[in-house]
C-alpha positions in Angstrom: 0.0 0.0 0.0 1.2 3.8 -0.6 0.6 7.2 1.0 -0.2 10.6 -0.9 0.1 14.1 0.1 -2.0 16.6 -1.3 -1.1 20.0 -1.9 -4.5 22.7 -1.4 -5.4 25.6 -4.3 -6.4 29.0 -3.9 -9.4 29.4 -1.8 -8.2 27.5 0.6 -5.9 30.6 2.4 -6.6 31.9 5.8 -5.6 34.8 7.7 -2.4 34.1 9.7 -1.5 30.9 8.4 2.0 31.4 8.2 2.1 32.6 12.0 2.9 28.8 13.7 5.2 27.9 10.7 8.5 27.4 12.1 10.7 30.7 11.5 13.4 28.8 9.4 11.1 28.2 6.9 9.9 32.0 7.5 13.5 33.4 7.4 14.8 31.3 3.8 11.2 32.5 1.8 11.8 36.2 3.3 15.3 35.8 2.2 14.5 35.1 -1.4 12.2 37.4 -1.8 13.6 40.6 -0.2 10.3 40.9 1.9 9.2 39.8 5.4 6.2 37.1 4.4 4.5 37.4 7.2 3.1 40.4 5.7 1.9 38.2 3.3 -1.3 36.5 5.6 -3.4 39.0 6.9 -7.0 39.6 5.3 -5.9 42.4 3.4 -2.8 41.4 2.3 -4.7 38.1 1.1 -7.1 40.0 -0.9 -3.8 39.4 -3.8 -3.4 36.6 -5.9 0.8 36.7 -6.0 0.1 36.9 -1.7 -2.3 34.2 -1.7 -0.2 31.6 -3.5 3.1 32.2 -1.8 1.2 31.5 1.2 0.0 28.3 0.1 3.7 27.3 -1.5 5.5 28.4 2.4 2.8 26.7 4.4 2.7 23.6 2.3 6.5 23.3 2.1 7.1 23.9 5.5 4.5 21.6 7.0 5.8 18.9 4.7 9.4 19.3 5.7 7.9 18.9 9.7 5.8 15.5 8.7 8.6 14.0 6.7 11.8 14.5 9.2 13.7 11.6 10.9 13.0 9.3 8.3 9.3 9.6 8.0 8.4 8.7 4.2 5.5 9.6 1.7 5.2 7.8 -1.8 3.3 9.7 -3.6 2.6 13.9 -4.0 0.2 15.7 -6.0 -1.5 19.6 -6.0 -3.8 21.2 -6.6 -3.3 24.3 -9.4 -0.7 26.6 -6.9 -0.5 23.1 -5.2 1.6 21.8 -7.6 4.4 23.5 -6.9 4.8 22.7 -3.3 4.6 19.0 -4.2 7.5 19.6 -6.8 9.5 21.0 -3.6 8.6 18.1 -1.4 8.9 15.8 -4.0 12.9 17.0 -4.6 12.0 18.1 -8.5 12.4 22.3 -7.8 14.6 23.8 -5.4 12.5 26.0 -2.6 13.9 29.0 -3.5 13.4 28.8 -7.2 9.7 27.8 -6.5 9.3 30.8 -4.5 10.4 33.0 -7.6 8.5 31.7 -9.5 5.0 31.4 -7.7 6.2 34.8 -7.1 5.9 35.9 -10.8 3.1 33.4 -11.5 0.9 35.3 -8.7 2.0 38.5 -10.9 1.1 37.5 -13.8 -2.1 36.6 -13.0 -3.4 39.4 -11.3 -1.9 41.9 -13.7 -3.9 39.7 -16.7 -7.0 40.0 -15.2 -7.3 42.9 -11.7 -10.9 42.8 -11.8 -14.3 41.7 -13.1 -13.2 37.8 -13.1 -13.0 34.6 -10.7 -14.5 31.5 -10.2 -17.5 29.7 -8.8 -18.0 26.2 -8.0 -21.5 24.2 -8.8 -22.6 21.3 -6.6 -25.6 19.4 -7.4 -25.3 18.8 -11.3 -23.9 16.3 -13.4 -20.8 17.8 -15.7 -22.6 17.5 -18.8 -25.2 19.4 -17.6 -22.6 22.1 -16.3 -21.3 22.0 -19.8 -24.3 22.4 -21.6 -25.1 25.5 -19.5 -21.7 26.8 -20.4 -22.7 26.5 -23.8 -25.5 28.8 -23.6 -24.0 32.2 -21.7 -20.1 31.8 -23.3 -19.4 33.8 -25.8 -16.8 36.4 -27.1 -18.1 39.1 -24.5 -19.6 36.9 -22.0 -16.4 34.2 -21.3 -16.9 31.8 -19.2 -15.8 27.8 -18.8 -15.5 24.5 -17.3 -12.1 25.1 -14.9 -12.1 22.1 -11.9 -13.8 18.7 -12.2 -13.2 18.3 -8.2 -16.0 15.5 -7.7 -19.0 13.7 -9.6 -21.1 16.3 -9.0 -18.9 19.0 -7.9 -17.2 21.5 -10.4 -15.7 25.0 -10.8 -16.0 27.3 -13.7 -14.4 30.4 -14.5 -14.9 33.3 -16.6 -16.5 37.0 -15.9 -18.4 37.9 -12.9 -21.5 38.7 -15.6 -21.0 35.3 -17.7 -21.1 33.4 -13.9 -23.5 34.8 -12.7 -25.3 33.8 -15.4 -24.0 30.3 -15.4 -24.8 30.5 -11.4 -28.3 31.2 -12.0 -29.2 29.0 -14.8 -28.0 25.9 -12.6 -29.6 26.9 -9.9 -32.9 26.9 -11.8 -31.4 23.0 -13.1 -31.2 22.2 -8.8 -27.8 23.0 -8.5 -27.4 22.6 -4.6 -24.5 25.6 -4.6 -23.6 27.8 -6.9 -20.8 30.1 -5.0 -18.6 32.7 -5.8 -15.2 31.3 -4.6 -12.3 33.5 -3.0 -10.2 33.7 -6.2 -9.4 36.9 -8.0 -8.3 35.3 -11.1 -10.5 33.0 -13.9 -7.8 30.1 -13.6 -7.7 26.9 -15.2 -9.0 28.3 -18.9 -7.9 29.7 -22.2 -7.9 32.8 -20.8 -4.7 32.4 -18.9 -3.1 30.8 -21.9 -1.1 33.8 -22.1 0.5 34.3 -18.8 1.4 30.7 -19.2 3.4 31.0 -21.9 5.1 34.0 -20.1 5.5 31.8 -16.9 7.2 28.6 -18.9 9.8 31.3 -20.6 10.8 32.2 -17.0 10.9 28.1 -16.3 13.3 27.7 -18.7 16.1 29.3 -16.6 15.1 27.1 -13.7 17.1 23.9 -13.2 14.6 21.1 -12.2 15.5 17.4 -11.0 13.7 14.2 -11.6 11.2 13.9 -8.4 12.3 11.3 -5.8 9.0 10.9 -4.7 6.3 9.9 -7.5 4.5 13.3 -9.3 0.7 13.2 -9.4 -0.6 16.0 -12.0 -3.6 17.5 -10.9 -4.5 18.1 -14.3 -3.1 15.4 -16.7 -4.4 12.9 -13.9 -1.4 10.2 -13.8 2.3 10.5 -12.8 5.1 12.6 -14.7 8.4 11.5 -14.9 10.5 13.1 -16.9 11.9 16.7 -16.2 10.6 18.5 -19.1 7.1 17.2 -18.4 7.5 18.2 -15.1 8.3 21.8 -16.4 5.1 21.6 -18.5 2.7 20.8 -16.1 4.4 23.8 -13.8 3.8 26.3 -15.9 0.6 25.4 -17.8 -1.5 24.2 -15.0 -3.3 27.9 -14.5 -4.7 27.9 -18.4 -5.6 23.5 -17.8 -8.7 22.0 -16.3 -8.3 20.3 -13.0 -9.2 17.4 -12.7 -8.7 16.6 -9.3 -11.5 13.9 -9.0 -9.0 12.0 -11.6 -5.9 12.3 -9.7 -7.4 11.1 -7.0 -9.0 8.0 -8.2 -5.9 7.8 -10.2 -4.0 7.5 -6.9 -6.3 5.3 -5.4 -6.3 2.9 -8.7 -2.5 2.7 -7.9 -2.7 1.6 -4.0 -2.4 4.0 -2.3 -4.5 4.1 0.6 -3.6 7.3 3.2 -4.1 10.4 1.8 -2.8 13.6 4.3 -4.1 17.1 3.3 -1.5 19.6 3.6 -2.3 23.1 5.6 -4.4 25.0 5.7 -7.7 23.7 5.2 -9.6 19.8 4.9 -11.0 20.4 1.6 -9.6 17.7 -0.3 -9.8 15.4 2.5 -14.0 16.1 2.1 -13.1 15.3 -1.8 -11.0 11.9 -1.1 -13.7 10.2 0.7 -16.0 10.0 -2.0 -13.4 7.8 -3.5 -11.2 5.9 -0.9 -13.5 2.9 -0.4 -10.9 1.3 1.6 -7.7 3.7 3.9 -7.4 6.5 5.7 -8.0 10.1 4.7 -7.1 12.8 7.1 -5.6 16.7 6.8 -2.8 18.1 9.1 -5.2 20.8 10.5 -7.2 19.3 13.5 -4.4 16.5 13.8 -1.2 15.6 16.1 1.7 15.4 14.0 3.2 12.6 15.6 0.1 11.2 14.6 0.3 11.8 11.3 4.1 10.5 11.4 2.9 7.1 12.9 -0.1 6.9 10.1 3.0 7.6 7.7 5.1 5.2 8.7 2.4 2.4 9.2 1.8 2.5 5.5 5.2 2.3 4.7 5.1 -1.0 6.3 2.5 -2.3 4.5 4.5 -1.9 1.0 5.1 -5.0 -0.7 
């Protein structure tokens, strides 16, 4: 049997959640980037996409360096969209401080594409044809709007305009969408209309030295390991302009044996997502749970390997 740790997305941040990260891991990111980042985490700060998703990358990396020390081991990593590239760090592919300047410049490049008048909204309730077909009906040249996250059977984000999701947003609701909810994201990620930044992000990659992962690579959008540098570099830098498919990497997982799943801070929102598909294991996020707990879970699994 094999473990997986999973990296959260945007939406998941909360104010302060770099305060109880140890201050090594504060002092190398503040380092790198010529700023003190625990300006980065208050509410206002947070209302940025670049702040936002450094956040994620420092809590994520630092947490993991905590669960994984005196020998403690995972086999598998996996993220999702910003989540990615803390599962690159933990999984020995990037270096820490490369990832930093880069999520740095991906945060910028995002918010400087699209300041205002965009996000996304996730749908609960409908099947994702029926999500598409209403997608169908409002997109259009002034009015864009698409499929972004396929994060459950019946659970999916779009992204677009505010106007175009509304609309989405109150079509479904009128199909019995259970939600339909403006999410805490700035940017319309996950679509063609991020193809641009993209290709300005992979540029930038392609100063960045990367390393075959040590621990296996789940893509959160291709849905199946990567394992070859350039790949890796791919998925990097094009996952803000890809569908999600997060429900896929899971099962994915699952189809290979794994059978613990820990959810990296902050939040248990994947965790909620995993157990619609781990019949059989454990499923559990760091927040709520002792970490010598979560060590012990680790290391049971790792005894279970073939």
């Amino acid at each position: 049997m094999s473990s997986l740790l999973v990296f959260p997305g945007q939406g998941a941040q909360q104010p302060g959640m770099l305060q109880r990260l140890p201050a090594e891991e504060l002092s190398e990111a503040s380092d790198v980037l010529g700023e003190d980042v625990l300006l980065l985490d208050d509410a206002e700060a947070l209302q940025s996409t670049r702040a936002v998703q450094l956040c994620l990358l420092i809590a994520g990396v630092a947490f993991a360096r905590r669960l994984l020390e005196d020998g403690t081991a995972a086999d598998y990593v996996a993220g999702l969209s910003i989540g990615a590239y803390p599962a690159a760090v933990v999984a020995g592919a990037l270096a820490f401080e490369n990832a930093l300047r880069l999520v740095s410049l991906r945060g910028e490049l995002m918010q400087q594409a699209y300041p205002h008048g965009y996000g996304m909204t996730a749908i609960t309730g409908l099947e994702l044809a029926t999500v598409e077909s209403l997608l169908a009906l409002v997109h259009g040249d002034d009015s864009p709007v698409y499929l972004a996250n396929i994060n459950a059977d019946n659970q999916v984000v779009i992204a677009g305009s505010d106007a175009a999701m509304h609309a989405v947003a109150d079509l479904a609701r009128r199909r019995g969408a259970g939600l339909a909810k403006r999410l805490a994201v700035s940017v319309p990620s996950h679509c063609p209309l991020l193809d641009a930044p993209a290709q300005q992000l992979a540029e930038a990659f392609t100063q960045v030295p990367m390393q075959l992962p040590t621990l296996a690579y789940l893509s959160g959008s291709r849905a199946r390991p990567i394992r070859s540098v350039e790949a890796l570099r791919d998925d990097l830098a094009f996952n803000m302009c890809r569908v999600v498919d997060w429900r896929g990497t899971v099962q994915s997982a699952y189809e290979r044996g794994v059978r613990l799943q820990i959810e990296l801070p902050p939040g248990a929102v994947l965790t909620g997502l995993a157990r619609r598909v781990f019949e059989q294991g454990t499923v559990i996020a760091c927040d709520g749970a002792r970490l010598d707990t979560l060590q012990a879970l680790l290391l049971e699994e790792g005894r279970r390997r073939p």
